[in-house]
C-alpha positions, -999 to +999 in steps of 0.1 A: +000+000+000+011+035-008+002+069+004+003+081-030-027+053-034-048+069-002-043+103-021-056+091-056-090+078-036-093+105-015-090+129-040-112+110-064-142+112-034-136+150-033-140+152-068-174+134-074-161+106-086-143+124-116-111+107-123-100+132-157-108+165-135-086+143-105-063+137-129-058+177-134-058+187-101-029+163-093-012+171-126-010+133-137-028+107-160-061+091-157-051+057-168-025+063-136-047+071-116-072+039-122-044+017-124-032+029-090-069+026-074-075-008-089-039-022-073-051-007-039-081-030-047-066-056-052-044-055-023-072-049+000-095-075-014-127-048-015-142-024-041-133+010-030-155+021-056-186+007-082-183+013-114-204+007-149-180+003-173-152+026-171-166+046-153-171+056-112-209+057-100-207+054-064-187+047-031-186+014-020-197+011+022-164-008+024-149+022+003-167+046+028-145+032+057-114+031+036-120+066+027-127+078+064-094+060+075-073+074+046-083+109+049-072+106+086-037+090+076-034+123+050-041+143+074-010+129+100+011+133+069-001+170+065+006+176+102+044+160+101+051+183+070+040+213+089+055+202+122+091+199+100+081+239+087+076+248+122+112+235+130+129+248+102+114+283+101+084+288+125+077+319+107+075+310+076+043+291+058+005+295+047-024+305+066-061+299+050-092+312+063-127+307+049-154+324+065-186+346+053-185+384+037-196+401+068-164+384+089-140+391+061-152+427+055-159+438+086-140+420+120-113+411+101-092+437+091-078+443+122-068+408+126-052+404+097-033+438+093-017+426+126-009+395+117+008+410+085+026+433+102+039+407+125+044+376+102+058+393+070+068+358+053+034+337+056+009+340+030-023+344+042-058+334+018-090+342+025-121+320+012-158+337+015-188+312+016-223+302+029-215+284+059-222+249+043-195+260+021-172+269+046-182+239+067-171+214+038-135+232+031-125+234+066-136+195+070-118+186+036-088+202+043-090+230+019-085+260+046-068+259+080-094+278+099-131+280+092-147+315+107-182+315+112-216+319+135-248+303+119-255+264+116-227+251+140-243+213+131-230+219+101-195+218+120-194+188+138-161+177+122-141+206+134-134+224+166-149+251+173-145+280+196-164+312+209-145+347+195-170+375+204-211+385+207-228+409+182-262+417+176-275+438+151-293+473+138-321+486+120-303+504+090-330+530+077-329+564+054-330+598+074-366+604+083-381+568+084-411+568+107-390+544+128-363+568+138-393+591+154-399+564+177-386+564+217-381+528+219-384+497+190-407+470+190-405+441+171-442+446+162-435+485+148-402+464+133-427+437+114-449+467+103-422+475+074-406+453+048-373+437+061-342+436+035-319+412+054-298+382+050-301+349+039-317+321+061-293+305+079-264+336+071-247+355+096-273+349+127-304+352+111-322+322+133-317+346+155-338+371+140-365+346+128-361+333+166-375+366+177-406+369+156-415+339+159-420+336+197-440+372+194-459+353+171-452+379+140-445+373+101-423+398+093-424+406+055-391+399+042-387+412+006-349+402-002-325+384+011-287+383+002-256+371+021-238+403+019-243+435+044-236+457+018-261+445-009-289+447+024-282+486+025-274+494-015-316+477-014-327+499+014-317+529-001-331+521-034-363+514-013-373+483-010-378+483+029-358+487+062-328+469+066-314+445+096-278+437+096-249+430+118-246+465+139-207+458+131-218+461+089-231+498+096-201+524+087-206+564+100-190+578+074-199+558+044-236+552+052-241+588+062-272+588+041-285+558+064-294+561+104-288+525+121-314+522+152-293+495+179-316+465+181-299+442+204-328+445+229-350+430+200-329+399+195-304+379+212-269+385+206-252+358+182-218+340+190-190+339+162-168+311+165-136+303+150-125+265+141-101+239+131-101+200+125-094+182+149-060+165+145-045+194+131-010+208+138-012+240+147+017+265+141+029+295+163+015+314+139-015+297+144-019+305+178-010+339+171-039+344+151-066+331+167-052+353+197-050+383+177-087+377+168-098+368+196-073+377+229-091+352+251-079+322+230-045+318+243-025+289+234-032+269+270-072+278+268-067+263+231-048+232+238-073+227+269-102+227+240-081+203+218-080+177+249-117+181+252-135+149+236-170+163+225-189+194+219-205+195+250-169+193+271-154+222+247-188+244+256-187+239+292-145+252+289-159+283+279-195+287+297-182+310+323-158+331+299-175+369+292-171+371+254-159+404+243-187+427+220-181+434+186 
């Protein structure tokens, strides 16, 4: 058995099955490819994959556990090549983040000017996504860290950790009849159409949370994954927008007033995450610190030790998250 073999399956998985677009990605042949997968057959004595013909049509269950256990082994291998970087020039390397718009555009920058400025010589690349999206490179290996707050289910293959609370605002135009008010409502809020995000984006359970046990329908008119879509929409009209309170600039939405709604909906956690298994850097560390100071390298290393989900949120039930 070869790892070379483990790495032709497991690429040929992440690829749907598509040996010729495989093939490209790991700049080799096809027929080298199947002749390697076929002699890991062999050797194991199951179908990794079915076929018809020539061609791949499903994963075999036997394949599914061969799979499971290779991408493991690749990933050890990963980890020694970065643990031999980290010995011969700890600050030195690559750092890949996915995460969604409103992370990359608006609580990053900070984060990663610093980080810059402090580790000249790594190359840094930022992925945007839906959180499914995210969810899948972090898990696959694409990305080192996967930034996000909605559909943590969708993470149960990676570790993840509280960063900070937000909430969010009521972006309107100067003179909407909900900036002559003394105090919101969610029932004054449901009166309007809502321009907001996507379900399942950037804390909007949250949001549908909230109407739903006052027992409104809010009338949402459009939805988009991106902060600054919602507010190009409310200016052009098409109703009153909610968004992260961090998405709303002074200076360059002038022309819109944001009304603080945290007392309308409760505050939403973004988290910041990693497989499990992975070797993590100084730089690493560094990072997740920079973004979020409470995340030193002992609290982290306790939340790697931690077995479950349930163990890594009772670590961090009695930490105050910082407010964004």
């Amino acid at each position: 058995m070869k790892l070379q073999q483990l790495r032709y399956i497991w690429e040929v998985a992440r690829h749907n099955l598509n040996v010729s677009q495989t093939a490209e990605s790991l700049y080799t042949s096809q027929p080298g490819i199947s002749k390697q997968i076929r002699a890991l057959e062999d050797e194991l004595g199951v179908e990794i994959f079915s076929r018809n013909g020539k061609h791949l049509t499903h994963v075999t269950p036997a394949g599914e556990a061969v799979l499971k256990v290779a991408g493991e082994i690749l990933q050890r291998v990963e980890s020694i090549r970065q643990l031999a970087q980290e010995f011969r020039d700890e600050n030195k390397g690559s750092l890949s983040i996915a995460t969604t718009h409103t992370q990359a555009r608006y609580a990053l920058p900070p984060t990663i000017q610093r980080f810059i400025a402090r580790y000249p010589d790594v190359s840094l690349h930022m992925h945007q996504g839906t959180p499914m999206q995210i969810a899948e490179m972090a898990a696959e290996g694409k990305v080192d860290f996967a930034i996000a707050t909605e559909a943590l289910d969708l993470f149960d293959a990676l570790l993840m950790m509280p960063c900070y609370r937000w909430n969010r605002s009521i972006v309107v135009p100067h003179g909407h009849p909900l900036t002559q008010l003394p105090r919101l409502t969610l029932e004054q809020v449901s009166r309007y159409p809502i321009v907001t995000y996507v379900f399942g984006f950037t804390g909007r359970s949250q949001l549908d949370d909230a109407f739903n046990a006052e027992r409104l329908k809010p009338r949402v008119v459009f939805t988009a994954t991106d902060a600054d879509v919602i507010k190009t929409y409310v200016r052009l009209g098409f109703g009153i927008g909610i968004v992260a309170s961090m998405a709303y600039d002074p200076l360059q939405d002038r022309d819109l007033v944001a009304l603080d709604a945290s007392a309308l909906f409760e505050p939403s956690i973004t988290r910041i995450g990693f497989r499990r298994g992975t070797f993590l850097r100084r730089y690493m560390y560094d990072f997740m610190q920079f973004f979020a100071p409470h995340l030193s390298r002992d609290l982290v290393d306790r939340a790697v030790a931690c077995k479950s989900r349930e163990e890594v949120e009772a670590l961090f039930a009695q930490l105050v998250l910082p407010e964004h």
